[in-house]
N, CA, C and O atoms as a GROMACS GRO file, in nm:
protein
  436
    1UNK      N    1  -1.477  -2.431   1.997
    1UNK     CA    2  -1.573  -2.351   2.069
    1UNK      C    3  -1.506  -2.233   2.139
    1UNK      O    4  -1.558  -2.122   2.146
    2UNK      N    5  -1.384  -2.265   2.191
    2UNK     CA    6  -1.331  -2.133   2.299
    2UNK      C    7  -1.287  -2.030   2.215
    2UNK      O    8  -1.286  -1.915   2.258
    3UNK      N    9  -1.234  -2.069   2.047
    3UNK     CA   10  -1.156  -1.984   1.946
    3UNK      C   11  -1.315  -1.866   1.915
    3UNK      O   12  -1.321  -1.743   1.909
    4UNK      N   13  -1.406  -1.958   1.903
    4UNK     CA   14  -1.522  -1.872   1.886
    4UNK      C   15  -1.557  -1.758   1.965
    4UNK      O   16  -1.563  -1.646   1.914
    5UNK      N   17  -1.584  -1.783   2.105
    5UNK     CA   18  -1.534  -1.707   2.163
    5UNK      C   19  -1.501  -1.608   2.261
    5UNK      O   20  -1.547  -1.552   2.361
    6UNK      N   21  -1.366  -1.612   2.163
    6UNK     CA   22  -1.328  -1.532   2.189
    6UNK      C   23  -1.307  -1.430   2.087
    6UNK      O   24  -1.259  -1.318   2.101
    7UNK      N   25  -1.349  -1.487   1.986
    7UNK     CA   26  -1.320  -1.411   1.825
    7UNK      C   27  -1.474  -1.341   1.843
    7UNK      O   28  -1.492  -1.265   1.748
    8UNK      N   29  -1.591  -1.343   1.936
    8UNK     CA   30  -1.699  -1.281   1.990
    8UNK      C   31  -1.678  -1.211   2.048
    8UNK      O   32  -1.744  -1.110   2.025
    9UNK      N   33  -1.571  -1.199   2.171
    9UNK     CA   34  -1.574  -1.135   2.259
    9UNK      C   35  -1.474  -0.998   2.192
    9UNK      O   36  -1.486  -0.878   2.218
   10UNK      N   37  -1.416  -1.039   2.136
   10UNK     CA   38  -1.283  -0.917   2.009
   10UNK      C   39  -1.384  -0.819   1.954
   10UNK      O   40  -1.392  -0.696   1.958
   11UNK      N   41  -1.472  -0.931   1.892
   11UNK     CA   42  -1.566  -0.794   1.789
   11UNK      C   43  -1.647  -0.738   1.858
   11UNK      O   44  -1.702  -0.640   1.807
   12UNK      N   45  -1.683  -0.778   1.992
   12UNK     CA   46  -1.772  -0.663   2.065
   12UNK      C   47  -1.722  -0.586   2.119
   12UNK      O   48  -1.770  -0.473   2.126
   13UNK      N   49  -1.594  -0.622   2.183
   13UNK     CA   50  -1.515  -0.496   2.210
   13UNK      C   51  -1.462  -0.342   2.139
   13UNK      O   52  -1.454  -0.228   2.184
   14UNK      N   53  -1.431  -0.403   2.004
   14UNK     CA   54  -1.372  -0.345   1.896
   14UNK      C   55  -1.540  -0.257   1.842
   14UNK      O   56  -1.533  -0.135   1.832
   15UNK      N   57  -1.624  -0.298   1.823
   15UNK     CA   58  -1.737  -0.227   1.794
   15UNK      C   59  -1.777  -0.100   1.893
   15UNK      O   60  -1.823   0.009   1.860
   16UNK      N   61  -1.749  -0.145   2.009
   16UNK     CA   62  -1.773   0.013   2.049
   16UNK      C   63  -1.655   0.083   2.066
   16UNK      O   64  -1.671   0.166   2.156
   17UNK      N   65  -1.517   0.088   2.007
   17UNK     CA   66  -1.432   0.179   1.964
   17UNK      C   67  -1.441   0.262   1.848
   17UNK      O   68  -1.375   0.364   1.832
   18UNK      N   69  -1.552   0.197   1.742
   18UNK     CA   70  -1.546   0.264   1.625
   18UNK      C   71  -1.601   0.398   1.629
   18UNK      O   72  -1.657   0.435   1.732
   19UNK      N   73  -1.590   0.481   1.522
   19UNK     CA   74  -1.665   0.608   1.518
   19UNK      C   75  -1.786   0.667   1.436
   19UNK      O   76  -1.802   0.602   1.333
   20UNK      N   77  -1.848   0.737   1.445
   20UNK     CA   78  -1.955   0.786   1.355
   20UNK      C   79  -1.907   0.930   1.312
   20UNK      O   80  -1.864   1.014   1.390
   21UNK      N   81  -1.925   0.951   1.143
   21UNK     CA   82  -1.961   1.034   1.140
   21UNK      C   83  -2.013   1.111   1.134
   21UNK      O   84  -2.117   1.075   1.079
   22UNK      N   85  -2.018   1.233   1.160
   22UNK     CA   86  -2.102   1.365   1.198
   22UNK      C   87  -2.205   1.356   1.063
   22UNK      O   88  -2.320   1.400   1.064
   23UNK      N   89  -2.165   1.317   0.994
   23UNK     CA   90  -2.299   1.351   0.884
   23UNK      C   91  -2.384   1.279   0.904
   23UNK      O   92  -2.502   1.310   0.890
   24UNK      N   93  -2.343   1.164   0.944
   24UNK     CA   94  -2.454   1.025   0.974
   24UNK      C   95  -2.534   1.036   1.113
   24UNK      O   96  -2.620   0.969   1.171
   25UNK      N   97  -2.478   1.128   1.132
   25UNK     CA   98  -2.590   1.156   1.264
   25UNK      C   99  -2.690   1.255   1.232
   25UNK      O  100  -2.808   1.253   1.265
   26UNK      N  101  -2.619   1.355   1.156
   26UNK     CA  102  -2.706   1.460   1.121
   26UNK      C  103  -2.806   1.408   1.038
   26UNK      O  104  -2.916   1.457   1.064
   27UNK      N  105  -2.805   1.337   0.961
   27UNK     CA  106  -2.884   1.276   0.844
   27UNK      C  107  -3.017   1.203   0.891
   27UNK      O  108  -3.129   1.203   0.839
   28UNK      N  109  -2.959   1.120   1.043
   28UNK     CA  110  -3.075   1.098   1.107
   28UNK      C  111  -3.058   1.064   1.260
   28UNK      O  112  -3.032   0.966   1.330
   29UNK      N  113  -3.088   1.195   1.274
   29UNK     CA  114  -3.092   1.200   1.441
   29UNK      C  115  -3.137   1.122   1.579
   29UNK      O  116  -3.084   1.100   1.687
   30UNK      N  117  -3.267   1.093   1.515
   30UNK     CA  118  -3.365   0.955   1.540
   30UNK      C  119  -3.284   0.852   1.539
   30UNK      O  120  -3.281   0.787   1.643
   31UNK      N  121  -3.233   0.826   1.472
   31UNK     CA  122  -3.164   0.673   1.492
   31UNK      C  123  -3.027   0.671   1.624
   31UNK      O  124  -2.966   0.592   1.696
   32UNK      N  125  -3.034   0.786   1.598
   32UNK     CA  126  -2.894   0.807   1.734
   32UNK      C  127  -2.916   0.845   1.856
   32UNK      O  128  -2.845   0.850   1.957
   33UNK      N  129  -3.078   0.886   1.819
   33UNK     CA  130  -3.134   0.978   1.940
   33UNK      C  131  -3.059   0.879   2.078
   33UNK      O  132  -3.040   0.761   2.050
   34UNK      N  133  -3.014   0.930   2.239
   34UNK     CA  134  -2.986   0.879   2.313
   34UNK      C  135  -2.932   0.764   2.311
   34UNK      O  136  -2.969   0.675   2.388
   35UNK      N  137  -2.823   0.745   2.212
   35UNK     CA  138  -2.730   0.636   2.186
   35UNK      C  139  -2.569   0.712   2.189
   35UNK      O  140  -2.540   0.829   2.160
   36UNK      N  141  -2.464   0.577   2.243
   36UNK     CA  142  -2.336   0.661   2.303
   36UNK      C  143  -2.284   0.636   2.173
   36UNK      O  144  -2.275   0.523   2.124
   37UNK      N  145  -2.244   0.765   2.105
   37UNK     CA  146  -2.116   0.772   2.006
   37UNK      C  147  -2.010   0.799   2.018
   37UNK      O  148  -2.000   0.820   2.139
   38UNK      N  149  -1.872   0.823   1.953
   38UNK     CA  150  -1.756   0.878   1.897
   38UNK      C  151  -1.754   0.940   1.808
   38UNK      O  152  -1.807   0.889   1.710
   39UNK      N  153  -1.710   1.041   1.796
   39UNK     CA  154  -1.676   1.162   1.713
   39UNK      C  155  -1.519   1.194   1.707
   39UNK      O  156  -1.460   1.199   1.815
   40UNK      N  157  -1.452   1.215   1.594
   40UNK     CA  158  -1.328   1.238   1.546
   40UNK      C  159  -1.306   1.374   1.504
   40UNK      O  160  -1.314   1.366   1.382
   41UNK      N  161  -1.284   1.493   1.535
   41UNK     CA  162  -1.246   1.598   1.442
   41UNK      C  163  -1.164   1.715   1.525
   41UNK      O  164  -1.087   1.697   1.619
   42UNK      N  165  -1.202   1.844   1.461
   42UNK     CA  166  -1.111   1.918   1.477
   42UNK      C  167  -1.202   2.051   1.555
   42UNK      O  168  -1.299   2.093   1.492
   43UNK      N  169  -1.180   2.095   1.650
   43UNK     CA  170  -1.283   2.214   1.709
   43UNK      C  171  -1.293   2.346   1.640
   43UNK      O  172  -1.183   2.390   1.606
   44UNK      N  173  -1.371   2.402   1.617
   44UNK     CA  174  -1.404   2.459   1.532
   44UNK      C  175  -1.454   2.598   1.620
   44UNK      O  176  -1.416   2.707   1.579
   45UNK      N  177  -1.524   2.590   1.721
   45UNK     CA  178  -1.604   2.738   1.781
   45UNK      C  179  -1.586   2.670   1.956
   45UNK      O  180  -1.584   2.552   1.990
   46UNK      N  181  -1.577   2.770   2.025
   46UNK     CA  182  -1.577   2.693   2.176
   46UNK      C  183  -1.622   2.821   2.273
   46UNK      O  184  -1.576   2.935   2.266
   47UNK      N  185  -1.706   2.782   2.348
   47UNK     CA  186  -1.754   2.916   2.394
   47UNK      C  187  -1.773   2.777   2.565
   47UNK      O  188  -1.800   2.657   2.564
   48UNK      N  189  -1.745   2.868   2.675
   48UNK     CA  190  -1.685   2.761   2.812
   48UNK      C  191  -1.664   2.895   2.937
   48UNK      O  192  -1.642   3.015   2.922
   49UNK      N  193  -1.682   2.811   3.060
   49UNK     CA  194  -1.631   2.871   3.173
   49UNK      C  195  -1.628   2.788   3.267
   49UNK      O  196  -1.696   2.686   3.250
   50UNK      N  197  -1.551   2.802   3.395
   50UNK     CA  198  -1.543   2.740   3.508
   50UNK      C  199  -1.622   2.558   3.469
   50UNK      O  200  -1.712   2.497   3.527
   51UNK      N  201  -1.543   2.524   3.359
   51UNK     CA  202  -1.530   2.337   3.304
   51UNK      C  203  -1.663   2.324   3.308
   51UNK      O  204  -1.701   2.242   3.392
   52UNK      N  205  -1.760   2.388   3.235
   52UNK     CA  206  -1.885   2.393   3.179
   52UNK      C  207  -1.861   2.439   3.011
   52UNK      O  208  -1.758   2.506   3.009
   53UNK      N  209  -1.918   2.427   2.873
   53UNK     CA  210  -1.928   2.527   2.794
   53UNK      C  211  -1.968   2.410   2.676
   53UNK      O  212  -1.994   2.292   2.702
   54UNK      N  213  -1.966   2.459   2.569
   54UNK     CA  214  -2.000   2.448   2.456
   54UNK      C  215  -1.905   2.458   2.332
   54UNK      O  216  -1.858   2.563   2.289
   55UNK      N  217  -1.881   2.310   2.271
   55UNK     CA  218  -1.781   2.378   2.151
   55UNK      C  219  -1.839   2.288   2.047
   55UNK      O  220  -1.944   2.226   2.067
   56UNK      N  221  -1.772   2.280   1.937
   56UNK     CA  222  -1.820   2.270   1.788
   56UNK      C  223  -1.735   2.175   1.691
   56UNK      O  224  -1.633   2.221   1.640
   57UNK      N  225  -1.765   2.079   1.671
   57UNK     CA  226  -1.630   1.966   1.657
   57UNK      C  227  -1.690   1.942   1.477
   57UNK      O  228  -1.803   1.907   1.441
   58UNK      N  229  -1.529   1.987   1.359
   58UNK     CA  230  -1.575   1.927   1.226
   58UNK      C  231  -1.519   1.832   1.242
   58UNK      O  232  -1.440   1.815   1.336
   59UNK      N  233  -1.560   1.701   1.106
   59UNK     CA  234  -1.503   1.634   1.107
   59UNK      C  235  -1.460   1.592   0.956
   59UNK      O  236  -1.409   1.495   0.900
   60UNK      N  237  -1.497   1.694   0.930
   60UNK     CA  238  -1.508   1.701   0.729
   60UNK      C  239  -1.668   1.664   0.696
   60UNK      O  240  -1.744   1.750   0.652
   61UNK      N  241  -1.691   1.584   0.710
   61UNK     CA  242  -1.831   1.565   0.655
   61UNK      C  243  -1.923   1.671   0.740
   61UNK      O  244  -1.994   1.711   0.648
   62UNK      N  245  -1.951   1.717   0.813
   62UNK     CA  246  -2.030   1.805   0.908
   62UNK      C  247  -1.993   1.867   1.053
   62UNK      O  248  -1.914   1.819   1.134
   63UNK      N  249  -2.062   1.975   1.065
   63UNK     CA  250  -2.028   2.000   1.218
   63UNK      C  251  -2.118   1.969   1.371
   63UNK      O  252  -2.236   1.988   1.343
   64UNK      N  253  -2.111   1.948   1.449
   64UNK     CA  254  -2.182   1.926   1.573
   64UNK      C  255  -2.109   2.002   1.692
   64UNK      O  256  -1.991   2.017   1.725
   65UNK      N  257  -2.261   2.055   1.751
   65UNK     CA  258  -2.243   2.102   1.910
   65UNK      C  259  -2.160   1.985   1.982
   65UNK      O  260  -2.157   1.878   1.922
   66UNK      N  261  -2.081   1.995   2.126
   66UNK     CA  262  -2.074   1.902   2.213
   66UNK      C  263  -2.082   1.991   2.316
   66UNK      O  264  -2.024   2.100   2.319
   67UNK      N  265  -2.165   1.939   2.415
   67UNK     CA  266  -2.227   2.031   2.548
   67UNK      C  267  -2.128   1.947   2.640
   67UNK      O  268  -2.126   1.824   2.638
   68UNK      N  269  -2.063   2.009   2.704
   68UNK     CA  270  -1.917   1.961   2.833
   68UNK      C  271  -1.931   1.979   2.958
   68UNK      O  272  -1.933   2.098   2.990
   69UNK      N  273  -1.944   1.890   3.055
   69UNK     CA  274  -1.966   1.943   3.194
   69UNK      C  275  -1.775   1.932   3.274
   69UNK      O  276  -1.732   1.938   3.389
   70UNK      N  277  -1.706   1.912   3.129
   70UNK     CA  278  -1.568   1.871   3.175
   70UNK      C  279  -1.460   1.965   3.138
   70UNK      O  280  -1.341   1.944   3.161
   71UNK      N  281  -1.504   2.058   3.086
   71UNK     CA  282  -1.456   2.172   3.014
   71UNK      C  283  -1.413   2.182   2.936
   71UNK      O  284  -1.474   2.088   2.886
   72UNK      N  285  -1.331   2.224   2.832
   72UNK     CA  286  -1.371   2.251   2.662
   72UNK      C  287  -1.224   2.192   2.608
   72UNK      O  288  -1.151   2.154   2.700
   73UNK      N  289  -1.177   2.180   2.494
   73UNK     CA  290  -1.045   2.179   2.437
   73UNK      C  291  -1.105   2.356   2.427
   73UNK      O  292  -1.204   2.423   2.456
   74UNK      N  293  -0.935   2.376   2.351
   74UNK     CA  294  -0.878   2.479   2.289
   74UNK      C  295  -0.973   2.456   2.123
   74UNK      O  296  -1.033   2.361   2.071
   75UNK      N  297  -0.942   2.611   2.083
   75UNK     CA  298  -1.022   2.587   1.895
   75UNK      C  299  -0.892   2.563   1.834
   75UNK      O  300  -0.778   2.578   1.878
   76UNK      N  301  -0.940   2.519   1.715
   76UNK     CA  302  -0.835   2.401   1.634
   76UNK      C  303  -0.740   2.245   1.702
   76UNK      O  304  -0.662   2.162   1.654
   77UNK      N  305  -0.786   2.265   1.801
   77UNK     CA  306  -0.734   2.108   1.876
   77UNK      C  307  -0.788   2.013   1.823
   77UNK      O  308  -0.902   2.047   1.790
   78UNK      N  309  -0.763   1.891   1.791
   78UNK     CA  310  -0.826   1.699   1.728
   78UNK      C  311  -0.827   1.674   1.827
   78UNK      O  312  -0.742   1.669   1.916
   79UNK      N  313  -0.967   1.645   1.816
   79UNK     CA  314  -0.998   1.601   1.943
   79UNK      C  315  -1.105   1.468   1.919
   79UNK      O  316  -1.168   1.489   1.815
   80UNK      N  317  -1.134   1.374   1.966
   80UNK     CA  318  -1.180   1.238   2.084
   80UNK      C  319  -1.313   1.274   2.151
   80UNK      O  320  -1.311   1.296   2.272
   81UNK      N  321  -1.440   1.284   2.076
   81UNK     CA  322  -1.534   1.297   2.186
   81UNK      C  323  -1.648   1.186   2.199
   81UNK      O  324  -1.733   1.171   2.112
   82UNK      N  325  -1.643   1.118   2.301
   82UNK     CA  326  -1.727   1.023   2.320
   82UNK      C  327  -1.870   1.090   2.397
   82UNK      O  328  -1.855   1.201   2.447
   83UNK      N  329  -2.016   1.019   2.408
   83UNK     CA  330  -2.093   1.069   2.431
   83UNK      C  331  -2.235   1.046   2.421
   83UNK      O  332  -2.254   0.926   2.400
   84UNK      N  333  -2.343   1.111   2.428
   84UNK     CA  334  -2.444   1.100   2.366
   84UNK      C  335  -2.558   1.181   2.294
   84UNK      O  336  -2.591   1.293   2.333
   85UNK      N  337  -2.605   1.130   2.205
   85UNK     CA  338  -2.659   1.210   2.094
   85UNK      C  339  -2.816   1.273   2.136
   85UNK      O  340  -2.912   1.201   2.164
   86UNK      N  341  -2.817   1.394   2.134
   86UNK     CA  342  -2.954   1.433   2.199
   86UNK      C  343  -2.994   1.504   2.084
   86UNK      O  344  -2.911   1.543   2.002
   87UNK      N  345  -3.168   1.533   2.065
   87UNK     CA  346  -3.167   1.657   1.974
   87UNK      C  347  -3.253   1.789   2.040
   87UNK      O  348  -3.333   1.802   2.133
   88UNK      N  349  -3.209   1.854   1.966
   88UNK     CA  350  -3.319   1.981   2.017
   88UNK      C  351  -3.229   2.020   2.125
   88UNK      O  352  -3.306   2.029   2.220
   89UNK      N  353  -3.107   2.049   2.170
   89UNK     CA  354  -3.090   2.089   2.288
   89UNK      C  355  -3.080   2.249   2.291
   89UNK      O  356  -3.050   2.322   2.196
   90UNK      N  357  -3.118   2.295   2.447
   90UNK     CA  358  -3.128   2.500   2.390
   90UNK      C  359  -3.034   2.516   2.542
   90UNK      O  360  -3.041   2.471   2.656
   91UNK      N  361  -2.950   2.602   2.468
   91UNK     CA  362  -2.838   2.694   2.528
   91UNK      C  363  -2.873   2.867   2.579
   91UNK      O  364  -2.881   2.971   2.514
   92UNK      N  365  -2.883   2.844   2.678
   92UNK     CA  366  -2.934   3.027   2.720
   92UNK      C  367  -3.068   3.066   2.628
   92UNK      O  368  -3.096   3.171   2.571
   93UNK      N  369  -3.134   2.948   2.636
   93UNK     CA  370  -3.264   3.021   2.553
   93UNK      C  371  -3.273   2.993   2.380
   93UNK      O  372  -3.379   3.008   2.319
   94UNK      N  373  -3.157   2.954   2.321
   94UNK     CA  374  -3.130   2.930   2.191
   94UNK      C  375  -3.078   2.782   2.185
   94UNK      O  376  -2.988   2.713   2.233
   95UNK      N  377  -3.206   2.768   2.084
   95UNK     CA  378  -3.177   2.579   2.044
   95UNK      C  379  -3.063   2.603   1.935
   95UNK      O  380  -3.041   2.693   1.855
   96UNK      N  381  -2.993   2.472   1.971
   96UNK     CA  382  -2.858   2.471   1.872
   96UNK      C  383  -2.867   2.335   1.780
   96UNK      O  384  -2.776   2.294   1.709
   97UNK      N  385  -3.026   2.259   1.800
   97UNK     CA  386  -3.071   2.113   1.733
   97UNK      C  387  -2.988   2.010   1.785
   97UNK      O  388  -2.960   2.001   1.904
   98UNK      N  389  -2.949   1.938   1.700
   98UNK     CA  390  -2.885   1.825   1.769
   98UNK      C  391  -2.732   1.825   1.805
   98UNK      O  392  -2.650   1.868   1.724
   99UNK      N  393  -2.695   1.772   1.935
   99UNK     CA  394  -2.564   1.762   1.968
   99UNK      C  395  -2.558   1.651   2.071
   99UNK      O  396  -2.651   1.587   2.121
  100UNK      N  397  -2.380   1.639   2.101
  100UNK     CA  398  -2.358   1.560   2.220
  100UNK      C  399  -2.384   1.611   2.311
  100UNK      O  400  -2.396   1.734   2.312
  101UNK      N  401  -2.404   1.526   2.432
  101UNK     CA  402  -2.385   1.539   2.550
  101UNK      C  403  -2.254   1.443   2.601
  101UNK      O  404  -2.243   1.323   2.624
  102UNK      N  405  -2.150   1.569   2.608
  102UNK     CA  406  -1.982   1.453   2.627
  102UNK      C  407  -2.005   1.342   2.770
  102UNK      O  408  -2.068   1.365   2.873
  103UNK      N  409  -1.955   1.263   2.745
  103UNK     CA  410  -1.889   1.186   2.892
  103UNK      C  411  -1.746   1.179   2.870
  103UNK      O  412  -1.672   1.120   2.948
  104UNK      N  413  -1.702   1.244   2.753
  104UNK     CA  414  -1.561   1.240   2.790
  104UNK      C  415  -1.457   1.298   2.673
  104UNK      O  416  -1.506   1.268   2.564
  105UNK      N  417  -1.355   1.355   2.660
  105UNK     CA  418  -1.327   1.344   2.535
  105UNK      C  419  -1.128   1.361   2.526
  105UNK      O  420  -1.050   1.366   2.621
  106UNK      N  421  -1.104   1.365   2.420
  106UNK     CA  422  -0.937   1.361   2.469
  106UNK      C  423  -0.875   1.416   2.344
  106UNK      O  424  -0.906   1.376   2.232
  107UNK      N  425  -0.785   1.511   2.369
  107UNK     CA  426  -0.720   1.620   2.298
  107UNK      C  427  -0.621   1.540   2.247
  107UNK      O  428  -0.555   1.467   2.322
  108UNK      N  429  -0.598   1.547   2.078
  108UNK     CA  430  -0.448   1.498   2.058
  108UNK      C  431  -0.414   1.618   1.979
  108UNK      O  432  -0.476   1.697   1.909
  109UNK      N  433  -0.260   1.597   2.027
  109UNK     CA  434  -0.122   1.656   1.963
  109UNK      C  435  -0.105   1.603   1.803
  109UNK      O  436  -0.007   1.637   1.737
   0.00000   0.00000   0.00000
């Protein structure tokens, strides 16, 4: 019984480390609508000021907005973005459809 678990308590942990990709969100937005994901890729467009802004994460299969209240990577940085999936969101008046809303994300070397 205790081997059980704990071999329960592993895979629930390990399940919310995994990642989605960007196409599979795009494909259906609805299913992600306001659910926390991970995203893996490489920044692509970044537009930011005073740790507010907007950047653009590929991941090979597709690209996505991530809206930052934490301020931006650099473009071409791999980057770690955890978060949640909204759609329809509008930037200065211009909808950009679906993107994150980060809670967090982390630059690798």
């Amino acid at each position: 019984m205790k081997k059980a678990s704990v071999i329960l308590m592993v895979s629930v942990l390990l399940s919310g480390c995994s990642s989605v990709s960007i196409s599979r969100i795009l494909a259906d937005p609805a299913h992600y609508h306001n659910r926390s994901v991970t995203v893996h890729g490489r920044v692509t467009n970044v537009v930011g000021a005073m740790n507010t802004g907007l950047y653009e994460v590929n991941d090979g299969t597709g690209t996505i907005y991530v809206v930052s209240g934490r301020g931006v990577p650099n473009r071409d940085a791999s980057v770690k973005v955890s978060g949640t999936v909204t759609p329809g969101v509008n930037i200065m008046g211009r909808s950009i459809g679906t993107a994150i809303k980060e809670s967090s994300h982390k630059v690798r070397y």
